[in-house]
Structures are given as C-alpha cells and as structure tokens.
C-alpha positions in Angstrom: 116.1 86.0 150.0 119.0 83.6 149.0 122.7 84.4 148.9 124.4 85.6 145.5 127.5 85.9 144.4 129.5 88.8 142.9 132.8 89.1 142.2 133.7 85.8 143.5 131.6 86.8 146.7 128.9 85.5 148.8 126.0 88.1 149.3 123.5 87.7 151.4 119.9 89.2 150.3 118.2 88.5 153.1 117.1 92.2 153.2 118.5 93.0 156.7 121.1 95.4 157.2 124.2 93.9 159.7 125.5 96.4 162.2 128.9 97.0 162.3 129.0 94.9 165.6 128.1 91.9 163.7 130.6 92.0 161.5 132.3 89.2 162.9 129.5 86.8 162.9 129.6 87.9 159.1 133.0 87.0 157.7 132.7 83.5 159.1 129.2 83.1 157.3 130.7 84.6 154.2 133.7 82.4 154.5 131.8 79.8 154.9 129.2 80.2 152.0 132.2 81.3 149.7 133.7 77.9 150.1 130.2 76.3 149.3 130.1 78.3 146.4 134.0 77.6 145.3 133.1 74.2 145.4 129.8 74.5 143.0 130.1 74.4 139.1 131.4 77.4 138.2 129.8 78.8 134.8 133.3 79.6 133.8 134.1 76.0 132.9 131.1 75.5 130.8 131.7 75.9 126.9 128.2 75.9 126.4 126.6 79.7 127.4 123.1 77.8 128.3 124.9 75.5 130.8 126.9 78.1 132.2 123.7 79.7 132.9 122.0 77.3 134.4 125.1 76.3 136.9 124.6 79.6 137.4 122.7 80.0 141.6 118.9 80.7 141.1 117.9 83.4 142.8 115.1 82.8 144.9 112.0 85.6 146.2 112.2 87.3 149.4 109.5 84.6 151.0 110.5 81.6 148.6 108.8 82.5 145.4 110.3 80.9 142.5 110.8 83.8 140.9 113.6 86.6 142.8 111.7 89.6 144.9 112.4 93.1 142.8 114.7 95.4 145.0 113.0 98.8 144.0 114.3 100.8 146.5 116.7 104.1 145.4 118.0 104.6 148.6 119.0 102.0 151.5 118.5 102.2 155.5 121.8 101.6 157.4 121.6 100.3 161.0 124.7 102.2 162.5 125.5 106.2 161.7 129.2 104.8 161.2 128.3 102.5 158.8 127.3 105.2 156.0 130.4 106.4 156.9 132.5 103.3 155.9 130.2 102.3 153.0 131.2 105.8 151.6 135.0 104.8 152.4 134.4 101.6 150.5 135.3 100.1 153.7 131.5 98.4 153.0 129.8 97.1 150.2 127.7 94.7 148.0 129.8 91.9 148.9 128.9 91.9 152.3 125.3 92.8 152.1 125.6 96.8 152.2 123.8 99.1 149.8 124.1 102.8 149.3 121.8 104.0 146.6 120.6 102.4 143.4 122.7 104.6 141.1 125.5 102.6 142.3 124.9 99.0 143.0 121.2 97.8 143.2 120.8 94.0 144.4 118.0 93.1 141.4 120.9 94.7 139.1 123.7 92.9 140.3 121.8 89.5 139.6 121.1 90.2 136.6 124.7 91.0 135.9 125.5 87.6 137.4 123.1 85.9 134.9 125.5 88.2 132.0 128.8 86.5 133.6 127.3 83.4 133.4 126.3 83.5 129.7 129.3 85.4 128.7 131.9 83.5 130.7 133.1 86.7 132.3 134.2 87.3 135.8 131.8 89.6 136.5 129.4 91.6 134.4 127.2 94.9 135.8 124.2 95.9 133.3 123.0 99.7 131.9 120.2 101.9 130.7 121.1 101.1 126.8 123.9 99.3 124.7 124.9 102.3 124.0 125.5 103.8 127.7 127.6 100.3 127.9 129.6 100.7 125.1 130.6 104.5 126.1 131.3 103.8 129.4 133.6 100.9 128.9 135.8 102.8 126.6 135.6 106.2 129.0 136.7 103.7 131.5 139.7 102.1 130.0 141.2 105.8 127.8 142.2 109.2 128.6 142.7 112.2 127.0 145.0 111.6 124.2 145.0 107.8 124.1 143.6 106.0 121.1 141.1 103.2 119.8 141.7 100.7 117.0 138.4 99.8 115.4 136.9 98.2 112.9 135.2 100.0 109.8 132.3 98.1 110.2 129.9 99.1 112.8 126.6 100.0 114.0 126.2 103.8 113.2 125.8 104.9 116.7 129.5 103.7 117.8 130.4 105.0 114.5 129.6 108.4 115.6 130.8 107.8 119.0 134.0 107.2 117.9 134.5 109.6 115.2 132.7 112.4 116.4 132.0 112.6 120.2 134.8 111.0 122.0 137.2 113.3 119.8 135.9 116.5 120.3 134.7 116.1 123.8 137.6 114.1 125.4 140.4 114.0 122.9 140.2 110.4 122.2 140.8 109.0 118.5 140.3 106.3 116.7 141.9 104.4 113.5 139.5 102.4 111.6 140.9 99.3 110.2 139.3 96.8 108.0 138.9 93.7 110.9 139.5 90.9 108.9 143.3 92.3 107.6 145.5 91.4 110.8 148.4 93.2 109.3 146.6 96.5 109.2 145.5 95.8 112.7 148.7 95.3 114.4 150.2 98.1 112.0 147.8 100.9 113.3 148.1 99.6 116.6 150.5 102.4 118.8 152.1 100.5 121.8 151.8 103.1 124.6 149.1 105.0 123.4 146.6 102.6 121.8 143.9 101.3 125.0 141.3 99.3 123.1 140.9 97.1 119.7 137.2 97.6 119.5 135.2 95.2 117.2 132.1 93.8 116.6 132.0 89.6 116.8 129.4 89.7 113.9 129.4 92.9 112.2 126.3 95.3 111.6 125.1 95.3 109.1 127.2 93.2 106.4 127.9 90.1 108.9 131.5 89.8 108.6 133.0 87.6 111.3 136.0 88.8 113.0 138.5 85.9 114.2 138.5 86.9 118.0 141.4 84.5 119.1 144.0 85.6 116.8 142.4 89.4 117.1 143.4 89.0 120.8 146.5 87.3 120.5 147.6 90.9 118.3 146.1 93.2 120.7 148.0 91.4 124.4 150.8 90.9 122.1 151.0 95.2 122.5 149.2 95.4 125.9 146.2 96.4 124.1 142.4 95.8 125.8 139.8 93.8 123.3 136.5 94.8 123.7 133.9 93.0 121.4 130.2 93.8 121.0 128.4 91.1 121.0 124.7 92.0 120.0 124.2 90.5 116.8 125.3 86.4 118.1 124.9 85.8 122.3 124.7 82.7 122.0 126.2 81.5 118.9 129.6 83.3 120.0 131.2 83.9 123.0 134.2 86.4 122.6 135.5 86.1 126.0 135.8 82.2 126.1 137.7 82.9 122.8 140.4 85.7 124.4 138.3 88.5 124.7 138.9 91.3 127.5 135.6 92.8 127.6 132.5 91.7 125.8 129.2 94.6 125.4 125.7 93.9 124.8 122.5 96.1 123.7 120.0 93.7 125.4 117.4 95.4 123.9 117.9 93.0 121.0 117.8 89.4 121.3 118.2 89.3 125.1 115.0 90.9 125.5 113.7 89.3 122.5 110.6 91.5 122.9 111.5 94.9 121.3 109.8 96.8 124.7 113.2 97.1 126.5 116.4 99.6 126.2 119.6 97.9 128.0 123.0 97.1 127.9 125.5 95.0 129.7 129.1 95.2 130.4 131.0 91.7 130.7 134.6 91.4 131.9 137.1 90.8 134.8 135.6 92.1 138.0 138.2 94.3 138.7 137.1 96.9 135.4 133.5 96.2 136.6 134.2 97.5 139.8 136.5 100.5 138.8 133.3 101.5 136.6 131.4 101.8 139.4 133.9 103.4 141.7 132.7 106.5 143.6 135.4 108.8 142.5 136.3 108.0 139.1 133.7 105.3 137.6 132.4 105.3 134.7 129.2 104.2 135.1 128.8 105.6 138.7 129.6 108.9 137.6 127.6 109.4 134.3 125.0 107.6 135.8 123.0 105.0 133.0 121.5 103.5 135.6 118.9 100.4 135.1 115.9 100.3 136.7 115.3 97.0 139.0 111.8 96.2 137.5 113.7 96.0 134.1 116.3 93.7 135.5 113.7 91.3 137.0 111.7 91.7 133.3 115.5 90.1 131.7 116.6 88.0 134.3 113.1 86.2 134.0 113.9 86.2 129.7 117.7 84.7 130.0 116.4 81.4 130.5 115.1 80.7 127.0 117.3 82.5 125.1 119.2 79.9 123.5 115.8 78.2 122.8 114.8 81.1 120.7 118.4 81.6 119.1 118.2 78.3 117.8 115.1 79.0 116.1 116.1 82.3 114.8 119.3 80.6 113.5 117.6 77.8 112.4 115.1 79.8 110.1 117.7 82.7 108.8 119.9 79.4 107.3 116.7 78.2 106.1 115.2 81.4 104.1 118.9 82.2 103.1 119.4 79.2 101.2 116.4 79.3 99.5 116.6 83.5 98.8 120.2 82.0 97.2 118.3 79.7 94.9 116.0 82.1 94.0 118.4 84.3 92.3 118.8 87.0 95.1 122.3 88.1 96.4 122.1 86.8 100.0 124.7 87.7 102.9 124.8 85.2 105.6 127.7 83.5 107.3 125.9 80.1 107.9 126.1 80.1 103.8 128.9 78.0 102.9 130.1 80.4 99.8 130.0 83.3 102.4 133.9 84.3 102.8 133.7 83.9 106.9 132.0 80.6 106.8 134.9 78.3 107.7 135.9 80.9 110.7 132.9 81.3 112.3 131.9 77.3 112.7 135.6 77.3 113.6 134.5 79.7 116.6 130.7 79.2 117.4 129.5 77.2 119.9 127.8 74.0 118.8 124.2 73.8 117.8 123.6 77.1 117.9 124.1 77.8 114.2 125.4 80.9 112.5 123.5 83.8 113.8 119.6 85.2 113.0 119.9 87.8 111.3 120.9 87.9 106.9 121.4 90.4 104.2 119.6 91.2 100.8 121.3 93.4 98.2 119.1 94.6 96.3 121.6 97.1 94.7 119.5 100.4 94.8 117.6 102.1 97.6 114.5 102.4 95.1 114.7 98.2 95.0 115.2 98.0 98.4 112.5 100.0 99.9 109.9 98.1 96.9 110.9 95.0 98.6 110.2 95.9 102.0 107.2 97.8 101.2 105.6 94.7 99.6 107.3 92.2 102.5 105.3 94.4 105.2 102.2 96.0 103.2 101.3 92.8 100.5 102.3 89.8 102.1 102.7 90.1 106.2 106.0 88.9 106.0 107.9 91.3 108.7 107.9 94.8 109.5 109.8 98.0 108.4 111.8 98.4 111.2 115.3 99.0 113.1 116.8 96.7 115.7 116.7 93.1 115.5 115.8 89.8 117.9 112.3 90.0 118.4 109.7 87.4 117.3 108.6 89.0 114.2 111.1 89.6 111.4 112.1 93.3 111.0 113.4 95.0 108.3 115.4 97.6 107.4 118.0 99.4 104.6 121.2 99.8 106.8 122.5 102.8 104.6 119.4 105.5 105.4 119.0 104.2 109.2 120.7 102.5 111.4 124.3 103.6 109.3 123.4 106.7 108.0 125.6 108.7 110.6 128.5 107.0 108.3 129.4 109.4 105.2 129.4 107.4 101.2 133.3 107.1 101.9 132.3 105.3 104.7 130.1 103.1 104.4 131.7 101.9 100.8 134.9 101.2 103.1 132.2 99.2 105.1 130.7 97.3 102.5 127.1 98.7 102.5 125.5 99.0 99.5 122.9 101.1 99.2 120.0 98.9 98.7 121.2 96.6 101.7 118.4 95.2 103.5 119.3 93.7 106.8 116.4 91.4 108.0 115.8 89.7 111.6 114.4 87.1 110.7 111.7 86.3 113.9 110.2 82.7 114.6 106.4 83.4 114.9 103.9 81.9 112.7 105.1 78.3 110.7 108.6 78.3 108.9 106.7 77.7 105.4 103.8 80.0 106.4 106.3 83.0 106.4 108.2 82.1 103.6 105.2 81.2 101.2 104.6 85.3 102.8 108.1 86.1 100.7 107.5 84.3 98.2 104.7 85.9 97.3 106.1 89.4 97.5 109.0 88.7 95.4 106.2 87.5 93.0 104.3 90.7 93.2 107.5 92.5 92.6 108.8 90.5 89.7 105.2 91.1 88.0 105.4 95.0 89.0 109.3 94.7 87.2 107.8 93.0 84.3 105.2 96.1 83.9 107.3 98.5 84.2 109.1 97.6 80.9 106.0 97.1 79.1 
C-alpha cells in the first residue's frame, strides 16, 4: 500500500508493523518521504476545493489496485510487547505506521479524512458515525462546564436541541442565539473569557441565509473566540476555512454521499484539535466513541471525486427552477436569485463556477398548502419525494417547520424565519432539466385547478 500523509506526516501503509529496533531505519525513510511530500502541491494553496483534492496523494490498494485496500481490522498485531506499551504512552502512532484499535485511528479512516482536508483546506480533518456525532464532539472538545456558545438562530433542529437542551442540562454549557447576519449583536453577546465557540451555519437550514464568514471571524479572533461553521448545505460552493474559519463540520450523509444510504460526519480543522479529539485521556471522539466503519470510508472516499461534478448540476438546476418558480408567481428563497438579500455576499465568497448552492425554498404560507404541494409534486407528477435530508439525485422534499425544525418552539422558529408552509426542496439532477420541470409544472396546474374548485 502507498504512503499517506496525516498531519503533515508521511505514513507508511504497507501493512507491516516495524519493531522498535527499526525505528531508526524509519525516521530517515519518513524524513525522507516528508520532504518529497513538502515539496508536492499542497491542497492548501489551491482555491479551488476540486483541485485541492486532486493535488491531494491517491491512495493506491494493498497489491496496486487503483482503488485503496479497506483496513477492516478492529484491533492491530504489534511485533514487540514494548511496543503496545509505548503506543499506549503515545510514544507511537499513526504517523509512523502504528495502530492500536479502530475506535481510535483506523488507516481507511484517516484517508478519508485526508480527502476532507483536502476539500476543505484544513490541516487535518478525522471523519464520524453521523454529522451530528461531529458536531457534538467538536464543541465537547473545545468547552467546559460553564463556558458558553454564541450561535446563530437559524439551524438545523438537531443542533438546535443540542444546544438548548442537552449540552445545558448534561454539561452546563449555554448558548446565546444571535441573529447571524447582525455583527453588532454578535460581538455584543460575545463574553471574552467565557465564550469558546461562534457556531454558525455557512448556508443556513432551512431559510438559506448566508453568513459573511470573513468578517464573522475577524469578530470572534478579535475576542479569542473559536469559529466553527457547518458546512452541509454548500461543500463545494463555499469553503469557510479558506475564508477564516477555525473549524468547519459536515453531515456527509448529504451531498458527500450524494446517495442517501450513508450516515457520516467529518470534522475539519488544524491538526492539533483533530488530535486532542482523539486523545486517549481526554478526546472527544476517542472517548464517546462515533466511530466510522472502514467499509464506509472506502464507499466516500471512492464518491469525493465527482462531487463537484454533481454540485454543479445541482446548482445549476436549483438557479434554473428558481427563476422560473419566481416567474410563476411563487415566493421563492434562493441565494443565487439576485433579489435574495445575501446575493451580493455569497458570489462575494463562493468559489467560482460552482454557483449558489442546490437546495431552494417555497413558501407556500400554510402547512395545509404546503403539504398539497408536495403531495401532488410526489403522488401526481413524479417530480421528487416527500422526504428529509438533501444531496441525493432525486429532489426531496420536505416542510422544515413539522420535521427537520420541529424540535424549535413557534417563538423560535419565527425568530428563524420559518414559515409554516416552508418547503425546502433538494433539487436532484436525474432525469432531463425540462423533463422534471414540465413534472412541476404540471402539479402546480393540478393544484391551481383543485384551488379554483374549491371556490366554486
């Protein structure tokens, strides 16, 4: 198997564990390969996330297969007795070729977490069991009892909770939300000494505001604050870190995966809060454990490749039906629309030709409306499907107030911005571009004419 890197570090997969007595022999091959390696393209000083990721070392199988061999293992052989001993001192490790158990640092893992760096422009980048387990880790990591989160009001329900419900009562962590896009508030809430983490979302779920990440960071260092970003809704079209950002989170399960059969997550960030995560004594993600299984890390290391391929077309074909929805009458939410009050800021920030992000919203004012809509969209016309998460090939559909925000109370989610009858659609690339939208079209039809009756 060919070398990797972690960390800034040369690791050899050749799937043979060194005894301590070649140690030696080692560090000079290391040396040696690390200064090959410095001298590479380094995927940090790419602006464009598919470049970085293909500067980024191809990881070859164990007997030259194109495609990387899966490490499946749980536990690993050592050669020596003394070198458990040392690996458990942290005298050993990753970087030079030694494994302890899978729960810790798995070599199919750790190149997939490469892959992460790569796209995000991160140091280093280590990769969980959901977007979820990533996004609770990180901020277990970086607070302790007492300390405190800045947020934004606008989130995906399931941080919501996290944050108002869980990390309070279980760990004595709180959190002020702030509406993102007011700086002022932000730096007002912020509590120098006691505030660890401004904790947004670079394209909010579900109403797709767009946060300004540099000058969000520029507030947050200015205090000695930690940004985090989740960036689930635009990898690709954003990249938080290359804009300031400290930390950047993923659910992969979305458009990473791109095929709605895969729970994951991904933590991106310097390599030194990777690391403490996965410390023996007081890591995060060692400790608690949301470990991913090797066989799914081969599955999404084999799906990074095209992913800016498919976000072009997803991008491409939300800008599309939006404008068109726009024409038609219906109140349409999607930053790639020049009347949407984030426009200017996110072409300001996105990387080129990438466009503005897959997913747009439909108010349709009431529930009732909304859940007419999508019944005739899925049932009458085949254009999508009635359900959550987004970034899979098939447009899905949901109303963000009665799923995927209902753990947010009224107050809430008005603060947020959600109507009721908000429909957030995914808008998916199979079939033709005018196949699918003749599909709306004629749904909206059948609705207008059920509207119509109704009256009568």
């Amino acid at each position: 198997m060919a070398d990797a890197t972690f960390n800034g570090n040369t690791v050899n997969m050749s799937g043979k564990k060194r005894s301590e007595s070649s140690d030696d022999q080692w560090d000079q091959f290391a040396a040696a390969k690390k200064h090959q390696t410095m001298n590479k393209p380094s995927p940090l000083h790419s602006d464009d996330p598919a470049a970085a990721l293909a500067n980024a070392r191809h990881e070859f199988g164990e007997h030259g297969g194109v495609n990387m061999s899966i490490e499946a293992s749980a536990t690993f052989t050592v050669m020596e007795p003394e070198t458990m001993r040392r690996m458990f001192a942290g005298e050993l490790g990753p970087d030079r070729d030694f494994f302890i158990y899978s729960r810790h640092f798995n070599p199919t893992v750790l190149n997939l977490g490469r892959l992460m760096a790569a796209l995000e422009g991160t140091e280093a980048a280590y990769c969980t069991a959901s977007g979820m387990s990533a996004i609770s880790s990180v901020l277990l990591q970086l607070c302790s009892s007492g300390e405190h989160v800045v947020a934004s009001r606008t989130l995906y329900g399931g941080t919501h909770a996290l944050l108002t419900h869980f990390l309070p009562r279980a760990c004595n962590i709180t959190t002020s939300f702030v509406d993102i896009g007011d700086h002022e508030m932000v730096s007002r809430e912020i509590v120098e000494g006691r505030t660890k983490v401004l904790y947004f979302e670079a394209m909010s779920n579900p109403v797709l505001s767009v946060a300004n990440v540099p000058e969000l960071c520029r507030i947050a260092h200015d205090k000695g604050v930690t940004v985090v970003v989740d960036n689930t809704f635009a990898p690709m079209v954003v990249s938080p870190a290359r804009l300031g950002a400290d930390v950047v989170v993923h659910s992969i399960s979305k458009y990473i995966s791109g095929g709605a059969d895969i729970i994951a997550g991904a933590v991106c960030g310097p390599a030194s809060l990777v690391n403490s995560m996965m410390d023996l004594h007081q890591g995060a993600l060692m400790l608690l454990g949301p470990t991913m299984n090797p066989k799914v890390a081969f599955e999404l290391s084999e799906r990074l490749p095209h992913l800016g391929l498919r976000m072009k077309e997803h991008c491409h074909r939300a800008l599309v039906y939006a404008t068109r929805m726009k024409k038609l009458g219906l109140k349409v939410i999607y930053p790639g629309l020049e009347d949407h009050p984030n426009h200017a800021l996110l072409k300001s920030m996105a990387n080129k030709d990438y466009g503005y992000g897959g997913i747009l919203c439909v108010d349709m004012e009431t529930e009732e409306k909304a859940n007419r809509l999508m019944n005739l969209l899925q049932n009458c016309s085949q254009f999508g499907f009635m359900a959550v998460s987004l970034g899979y090939y098939e447009t899905l559909m949901s109303c963000s107030g009665s799923s995927t925000s209902s753990e947010m109370n009224e107050e809430e989610k008005a603060l947020a911005g959600i109507s009721p009858g908000l429909v957030r659609m995914s808008i998916g690339y199979s079939g033709t571009l005018e196949q699918k939208w003749s599909q709306f079209e004629k749904a909206l039809s059948r609705m207008q004419d059920l509207n119509l009756l109704q009256k009568i």
